[in-house]
PDB file with one MODEL, atoms N, CA, C and O in Angstrom:
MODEL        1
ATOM      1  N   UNK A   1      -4.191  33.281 -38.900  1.00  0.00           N
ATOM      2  CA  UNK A   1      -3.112  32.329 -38.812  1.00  0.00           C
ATOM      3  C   UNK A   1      -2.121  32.722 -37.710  1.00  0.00           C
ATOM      4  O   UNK A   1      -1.435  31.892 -37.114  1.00  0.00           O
ATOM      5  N   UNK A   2      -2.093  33.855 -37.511  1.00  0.00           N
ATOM      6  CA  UNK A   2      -0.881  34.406 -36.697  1.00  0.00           C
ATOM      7  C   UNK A   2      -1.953  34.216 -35.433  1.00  0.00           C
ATOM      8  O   UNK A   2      -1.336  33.541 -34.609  1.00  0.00           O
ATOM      9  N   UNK A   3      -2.645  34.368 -35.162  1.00  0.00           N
ATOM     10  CA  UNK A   3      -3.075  33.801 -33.644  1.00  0.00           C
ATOM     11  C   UNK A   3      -2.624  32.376 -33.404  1.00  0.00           C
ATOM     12  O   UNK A   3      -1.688  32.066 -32.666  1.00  0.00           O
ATOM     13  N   UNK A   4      -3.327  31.593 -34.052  1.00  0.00           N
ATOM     14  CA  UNK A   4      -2.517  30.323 -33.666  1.00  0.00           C
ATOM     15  C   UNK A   4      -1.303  30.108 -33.591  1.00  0.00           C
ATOM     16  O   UNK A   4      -1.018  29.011 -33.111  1.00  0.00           O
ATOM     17  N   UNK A   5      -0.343  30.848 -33.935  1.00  0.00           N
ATOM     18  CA  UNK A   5       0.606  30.169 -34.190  1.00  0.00           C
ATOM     19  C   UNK A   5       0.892  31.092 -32.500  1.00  0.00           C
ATOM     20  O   UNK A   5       1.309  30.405 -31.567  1.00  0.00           O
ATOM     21  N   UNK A   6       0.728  32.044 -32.351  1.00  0.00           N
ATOM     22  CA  UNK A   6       0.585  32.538 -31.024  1.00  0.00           C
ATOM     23  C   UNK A   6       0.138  32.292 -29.881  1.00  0.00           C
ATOM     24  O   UNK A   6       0.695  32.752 -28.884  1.00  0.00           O
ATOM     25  N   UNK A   7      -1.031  31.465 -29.801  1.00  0.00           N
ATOM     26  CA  UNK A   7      -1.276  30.384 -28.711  1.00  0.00           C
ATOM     27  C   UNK A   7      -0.818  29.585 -28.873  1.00  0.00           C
ATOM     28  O   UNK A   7      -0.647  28.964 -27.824  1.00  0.00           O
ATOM     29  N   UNK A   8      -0.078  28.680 -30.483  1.00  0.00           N
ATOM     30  CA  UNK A   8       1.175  27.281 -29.459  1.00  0.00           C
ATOM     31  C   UNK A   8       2.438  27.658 -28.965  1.00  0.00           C
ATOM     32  O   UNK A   8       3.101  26.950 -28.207  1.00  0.00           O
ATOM     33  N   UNK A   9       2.839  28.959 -29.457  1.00  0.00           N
ATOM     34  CA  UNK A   9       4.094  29.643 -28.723  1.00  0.00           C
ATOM     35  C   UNK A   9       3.777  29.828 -27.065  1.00  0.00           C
ATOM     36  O   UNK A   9       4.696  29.769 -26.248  1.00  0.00           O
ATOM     37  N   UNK A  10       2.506  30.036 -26.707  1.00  0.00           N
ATOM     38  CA  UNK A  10       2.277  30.063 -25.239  1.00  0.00           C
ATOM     39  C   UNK A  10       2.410  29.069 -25.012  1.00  0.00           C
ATOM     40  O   UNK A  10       3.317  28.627 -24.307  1.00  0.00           O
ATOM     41  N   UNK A  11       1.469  28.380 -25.589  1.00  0.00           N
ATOM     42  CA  UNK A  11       0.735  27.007 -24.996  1.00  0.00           C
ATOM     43  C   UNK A  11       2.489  26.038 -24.679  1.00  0.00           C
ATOM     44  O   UNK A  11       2.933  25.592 -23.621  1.00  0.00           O
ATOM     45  N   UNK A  12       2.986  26.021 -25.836  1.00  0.00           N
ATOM     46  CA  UNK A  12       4.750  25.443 -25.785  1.00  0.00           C
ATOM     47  C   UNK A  12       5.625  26.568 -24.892  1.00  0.00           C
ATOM     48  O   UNK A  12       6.764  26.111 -24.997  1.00  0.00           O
ATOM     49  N   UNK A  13       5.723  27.686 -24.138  1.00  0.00           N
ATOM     50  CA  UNK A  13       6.152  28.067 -23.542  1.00  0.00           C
ATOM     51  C   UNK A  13       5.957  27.851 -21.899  1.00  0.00           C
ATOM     52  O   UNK A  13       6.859  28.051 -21.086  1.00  0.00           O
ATOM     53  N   UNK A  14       4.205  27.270 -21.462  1.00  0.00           N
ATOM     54  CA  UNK A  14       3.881  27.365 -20.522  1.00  0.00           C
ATOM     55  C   UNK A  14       4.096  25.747 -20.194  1.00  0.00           C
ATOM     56  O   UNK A  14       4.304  25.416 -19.027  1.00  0.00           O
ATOM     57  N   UNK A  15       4.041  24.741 -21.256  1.00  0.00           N
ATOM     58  CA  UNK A  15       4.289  23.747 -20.897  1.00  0.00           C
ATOM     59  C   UNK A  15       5.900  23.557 -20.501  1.00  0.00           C
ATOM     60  O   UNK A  15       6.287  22.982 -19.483  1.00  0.00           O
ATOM     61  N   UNK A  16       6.463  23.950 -21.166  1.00  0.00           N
ATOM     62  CA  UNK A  16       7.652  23.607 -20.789  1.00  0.00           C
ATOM     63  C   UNK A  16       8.382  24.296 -19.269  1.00  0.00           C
ATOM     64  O   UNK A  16       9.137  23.634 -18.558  1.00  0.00           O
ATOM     65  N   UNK A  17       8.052  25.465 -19.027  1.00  0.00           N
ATOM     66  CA  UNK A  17       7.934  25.873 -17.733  1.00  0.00           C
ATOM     67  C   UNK A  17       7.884  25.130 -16.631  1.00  0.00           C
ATOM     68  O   UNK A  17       8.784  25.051 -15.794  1.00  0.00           O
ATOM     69  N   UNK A  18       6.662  24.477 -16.603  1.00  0.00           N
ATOM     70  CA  UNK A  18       5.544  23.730 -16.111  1.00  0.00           C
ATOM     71  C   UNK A  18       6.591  22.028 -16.076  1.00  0.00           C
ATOM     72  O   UNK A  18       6.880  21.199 -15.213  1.00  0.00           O
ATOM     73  N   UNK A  19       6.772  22.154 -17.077  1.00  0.00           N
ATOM     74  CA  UNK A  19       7.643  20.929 -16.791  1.00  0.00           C
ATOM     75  C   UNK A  19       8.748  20.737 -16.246  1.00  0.00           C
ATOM     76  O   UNK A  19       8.998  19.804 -15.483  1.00  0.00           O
ATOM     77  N   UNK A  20       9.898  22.053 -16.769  1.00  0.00           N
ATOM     78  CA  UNK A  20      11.084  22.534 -15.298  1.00  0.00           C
ATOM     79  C   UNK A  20      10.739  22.564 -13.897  1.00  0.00           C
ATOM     80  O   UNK A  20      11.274  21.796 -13.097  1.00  0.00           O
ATOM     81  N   UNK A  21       9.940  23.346 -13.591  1.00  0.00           N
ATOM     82  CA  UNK A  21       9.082  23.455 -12.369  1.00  0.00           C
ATOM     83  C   UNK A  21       9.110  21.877 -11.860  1.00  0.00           C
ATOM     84  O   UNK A  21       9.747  21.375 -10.934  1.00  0.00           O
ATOM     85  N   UNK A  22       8.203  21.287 -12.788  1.00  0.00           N
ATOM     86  CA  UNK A  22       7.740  19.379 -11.480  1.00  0.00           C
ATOM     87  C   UNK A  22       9.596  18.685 -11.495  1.00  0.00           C
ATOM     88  O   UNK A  22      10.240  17.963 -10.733  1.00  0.00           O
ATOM     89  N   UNK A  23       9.829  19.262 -12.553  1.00  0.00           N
ATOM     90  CA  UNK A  23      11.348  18.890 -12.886  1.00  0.00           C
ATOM     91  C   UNK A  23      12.245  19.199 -11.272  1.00  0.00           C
ATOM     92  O   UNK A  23      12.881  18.503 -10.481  1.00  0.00           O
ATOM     93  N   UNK A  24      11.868  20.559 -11.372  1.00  0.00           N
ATOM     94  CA  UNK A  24      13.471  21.015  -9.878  1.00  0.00           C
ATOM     95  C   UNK A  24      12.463  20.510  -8.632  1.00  0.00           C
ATOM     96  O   UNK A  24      13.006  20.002  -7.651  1.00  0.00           O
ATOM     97  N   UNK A  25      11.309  20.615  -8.656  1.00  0.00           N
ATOM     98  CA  UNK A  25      10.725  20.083  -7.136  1.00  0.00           C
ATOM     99  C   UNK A  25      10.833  18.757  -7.155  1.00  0.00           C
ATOM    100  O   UNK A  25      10.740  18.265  -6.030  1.00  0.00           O
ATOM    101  N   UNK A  26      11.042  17.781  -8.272  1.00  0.00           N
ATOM    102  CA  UNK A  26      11.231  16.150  -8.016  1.00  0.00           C
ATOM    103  C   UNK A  26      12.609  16.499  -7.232  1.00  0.00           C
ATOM    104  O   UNK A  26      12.814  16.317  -6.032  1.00  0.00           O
ATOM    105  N   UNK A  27      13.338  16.941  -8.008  1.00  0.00           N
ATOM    106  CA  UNK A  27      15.333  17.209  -7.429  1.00  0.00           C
ATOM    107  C   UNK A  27      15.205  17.529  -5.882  1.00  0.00           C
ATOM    108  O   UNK A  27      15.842  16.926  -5.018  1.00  0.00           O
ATOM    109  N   UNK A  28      14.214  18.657  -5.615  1.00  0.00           N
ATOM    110  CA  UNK A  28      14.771  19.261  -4.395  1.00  0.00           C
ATOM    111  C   UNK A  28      13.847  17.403  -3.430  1.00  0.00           C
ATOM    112  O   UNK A  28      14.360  16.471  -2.811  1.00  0.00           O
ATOM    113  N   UNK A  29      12.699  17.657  -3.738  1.00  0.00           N
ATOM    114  CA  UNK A  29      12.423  16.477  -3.283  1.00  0.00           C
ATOM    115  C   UNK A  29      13.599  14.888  -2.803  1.00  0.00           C
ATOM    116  O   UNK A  29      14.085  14.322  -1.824  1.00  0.00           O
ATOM    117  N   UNK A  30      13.556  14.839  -3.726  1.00  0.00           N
ATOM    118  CA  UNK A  30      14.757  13.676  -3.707  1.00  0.00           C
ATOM    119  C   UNK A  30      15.815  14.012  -3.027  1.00  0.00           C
ATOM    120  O   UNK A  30      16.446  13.117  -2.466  1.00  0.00           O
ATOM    121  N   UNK A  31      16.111  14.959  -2.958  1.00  0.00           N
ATOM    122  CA  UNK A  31      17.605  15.382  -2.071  1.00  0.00           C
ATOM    123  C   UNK A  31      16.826  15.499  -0.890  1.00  0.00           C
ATOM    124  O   UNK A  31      17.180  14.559  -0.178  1.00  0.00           O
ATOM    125  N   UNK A  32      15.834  16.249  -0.229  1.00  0.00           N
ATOM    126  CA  UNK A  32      15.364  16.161   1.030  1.00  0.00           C
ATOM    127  C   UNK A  32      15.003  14.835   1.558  1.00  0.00           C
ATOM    128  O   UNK A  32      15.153  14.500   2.733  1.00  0.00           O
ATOM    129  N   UNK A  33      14.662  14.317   0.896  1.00  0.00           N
ATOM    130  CA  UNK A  33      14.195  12.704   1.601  1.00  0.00           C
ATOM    131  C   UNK A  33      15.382  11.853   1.686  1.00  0.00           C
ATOM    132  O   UNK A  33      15.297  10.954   2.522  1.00  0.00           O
ATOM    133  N   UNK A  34      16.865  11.954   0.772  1.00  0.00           N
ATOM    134  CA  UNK A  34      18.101  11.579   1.152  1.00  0.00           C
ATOM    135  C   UNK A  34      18.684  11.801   2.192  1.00  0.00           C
ATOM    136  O   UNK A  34      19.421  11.066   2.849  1.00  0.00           O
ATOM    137  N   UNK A  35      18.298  13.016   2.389  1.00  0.00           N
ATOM    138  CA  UNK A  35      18.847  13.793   3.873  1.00  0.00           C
ATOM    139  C   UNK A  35      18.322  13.142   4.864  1.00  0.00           C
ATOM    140  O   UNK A  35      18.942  12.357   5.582  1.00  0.00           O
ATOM    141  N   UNK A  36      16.969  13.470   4.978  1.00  0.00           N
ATOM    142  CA  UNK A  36      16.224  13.013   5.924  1.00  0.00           C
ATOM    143  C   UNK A  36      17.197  11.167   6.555  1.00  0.00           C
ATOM    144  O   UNK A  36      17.631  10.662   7.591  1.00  0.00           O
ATOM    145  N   UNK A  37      17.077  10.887   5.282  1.00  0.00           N
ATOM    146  CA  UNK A  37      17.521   9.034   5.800  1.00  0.00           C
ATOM    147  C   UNK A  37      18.889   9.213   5.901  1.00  0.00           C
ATOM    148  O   UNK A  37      19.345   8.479   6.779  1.00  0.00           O
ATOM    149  N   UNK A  38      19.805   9.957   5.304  1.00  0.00           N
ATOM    150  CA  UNK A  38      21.127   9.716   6.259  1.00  0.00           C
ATOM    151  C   UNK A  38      20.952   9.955   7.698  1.00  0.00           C
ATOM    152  O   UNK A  38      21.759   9.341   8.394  1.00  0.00           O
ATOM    153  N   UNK A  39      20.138  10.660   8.296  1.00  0.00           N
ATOM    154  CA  UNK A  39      20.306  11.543   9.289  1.00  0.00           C
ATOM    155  C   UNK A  39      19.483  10.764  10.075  1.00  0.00           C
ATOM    156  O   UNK A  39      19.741  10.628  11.270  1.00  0.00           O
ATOM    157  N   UNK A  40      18.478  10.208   9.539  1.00  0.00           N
ATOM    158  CA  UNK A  40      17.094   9.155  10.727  1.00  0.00           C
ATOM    159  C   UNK A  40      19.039   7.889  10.653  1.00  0.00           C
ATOM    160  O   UNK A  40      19.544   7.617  11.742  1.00  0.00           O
ATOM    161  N   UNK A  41      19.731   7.374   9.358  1.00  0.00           N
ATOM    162  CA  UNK A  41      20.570   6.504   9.950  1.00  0.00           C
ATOM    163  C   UNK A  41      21.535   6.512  10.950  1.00  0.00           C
ATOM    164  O   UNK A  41      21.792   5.635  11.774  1.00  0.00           O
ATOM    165  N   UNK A  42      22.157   7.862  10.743  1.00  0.00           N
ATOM    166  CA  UNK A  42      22.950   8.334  11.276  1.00  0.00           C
ATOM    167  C   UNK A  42      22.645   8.584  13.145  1.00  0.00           C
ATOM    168  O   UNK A  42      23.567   8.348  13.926  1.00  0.00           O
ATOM    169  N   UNK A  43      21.750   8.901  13.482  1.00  0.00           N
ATOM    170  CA  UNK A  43      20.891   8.640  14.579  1.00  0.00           C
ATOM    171  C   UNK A  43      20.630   7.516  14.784  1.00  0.00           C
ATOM    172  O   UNK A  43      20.783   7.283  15.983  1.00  0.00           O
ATOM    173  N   UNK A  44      20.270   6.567  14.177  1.00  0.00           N
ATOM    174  CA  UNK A  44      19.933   5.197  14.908  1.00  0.00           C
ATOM    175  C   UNK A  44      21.487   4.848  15.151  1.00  0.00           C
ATOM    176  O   UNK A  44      21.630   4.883  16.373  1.00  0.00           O
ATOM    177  N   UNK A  45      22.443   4.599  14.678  1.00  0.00           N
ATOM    178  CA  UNK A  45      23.552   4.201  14.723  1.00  0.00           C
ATOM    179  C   UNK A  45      24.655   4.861  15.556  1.00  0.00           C
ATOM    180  O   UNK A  45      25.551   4.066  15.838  1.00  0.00           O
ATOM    181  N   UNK A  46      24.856   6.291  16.096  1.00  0.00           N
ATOM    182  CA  UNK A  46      25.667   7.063  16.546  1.00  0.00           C
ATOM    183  C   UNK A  46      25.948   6.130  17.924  1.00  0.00           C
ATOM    184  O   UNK A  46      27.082   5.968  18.374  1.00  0.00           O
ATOM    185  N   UNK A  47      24.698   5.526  18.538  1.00  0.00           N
ATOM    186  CA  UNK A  47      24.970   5.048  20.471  1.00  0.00           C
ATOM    187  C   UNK A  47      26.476   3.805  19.956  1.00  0.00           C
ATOM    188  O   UNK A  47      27.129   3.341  20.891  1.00  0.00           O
ATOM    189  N   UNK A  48      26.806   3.460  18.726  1.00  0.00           N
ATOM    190  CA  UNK A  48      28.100   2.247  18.023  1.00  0.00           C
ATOM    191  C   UNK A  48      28.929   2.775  17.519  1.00  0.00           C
ATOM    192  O   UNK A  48      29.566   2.143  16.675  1.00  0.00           O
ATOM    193  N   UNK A  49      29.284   4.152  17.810  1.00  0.00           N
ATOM    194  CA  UNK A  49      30.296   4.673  16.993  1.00  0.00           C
ATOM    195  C   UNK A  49      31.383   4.721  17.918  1.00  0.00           C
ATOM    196  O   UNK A  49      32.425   5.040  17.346  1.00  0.00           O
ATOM    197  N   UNK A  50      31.534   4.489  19.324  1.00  0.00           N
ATOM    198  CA  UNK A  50      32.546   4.311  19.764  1.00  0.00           C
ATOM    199  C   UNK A  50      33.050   2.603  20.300  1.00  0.00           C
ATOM    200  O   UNK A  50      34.206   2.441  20.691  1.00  0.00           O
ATOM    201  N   UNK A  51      32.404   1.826  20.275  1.00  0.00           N
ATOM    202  CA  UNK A  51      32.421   0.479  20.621  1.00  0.00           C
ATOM    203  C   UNK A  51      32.876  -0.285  20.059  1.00  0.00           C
ATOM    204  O   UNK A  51      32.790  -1.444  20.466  1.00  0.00           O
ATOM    205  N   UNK A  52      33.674   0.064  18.685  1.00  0.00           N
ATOM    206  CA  UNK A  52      34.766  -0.317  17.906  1.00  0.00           C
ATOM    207  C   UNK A  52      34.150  -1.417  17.001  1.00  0.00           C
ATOM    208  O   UNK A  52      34.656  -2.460  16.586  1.00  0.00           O
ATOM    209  N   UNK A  53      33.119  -0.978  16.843  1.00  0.00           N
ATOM    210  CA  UNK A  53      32.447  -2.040  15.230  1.00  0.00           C
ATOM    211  C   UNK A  53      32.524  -1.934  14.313  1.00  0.00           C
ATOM    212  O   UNK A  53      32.004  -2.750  13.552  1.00  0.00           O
TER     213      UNK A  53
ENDMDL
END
């Protein structure tokens, strides 16, 4: 009995890991591809930043 209950303590330790993990790489993800598009906007737009629009 005590084995099992010892492989779902892994098995529930490694999943949840596993799930922080896809968890902070969606975050960092999402913040890099935000960046990315302020910065592709911010570049298309800079040649109007003095022409008073």
């Amino acid at each position: 009995m005590k084995k099992i209950e010892e492989k779902a303590l892994v098995f529930s330790t490694f999943t949840s890991v596993l799930l922080s993990f896809v968890v902070v790489l969606g975050a960092v993800a999402i913040v890099t591809l935000k960046t990315k598009q302020n910065r592709d906007y911010d570049e298309k737009w800079k040649d109007y930043d003095e022409c008073g629009v």
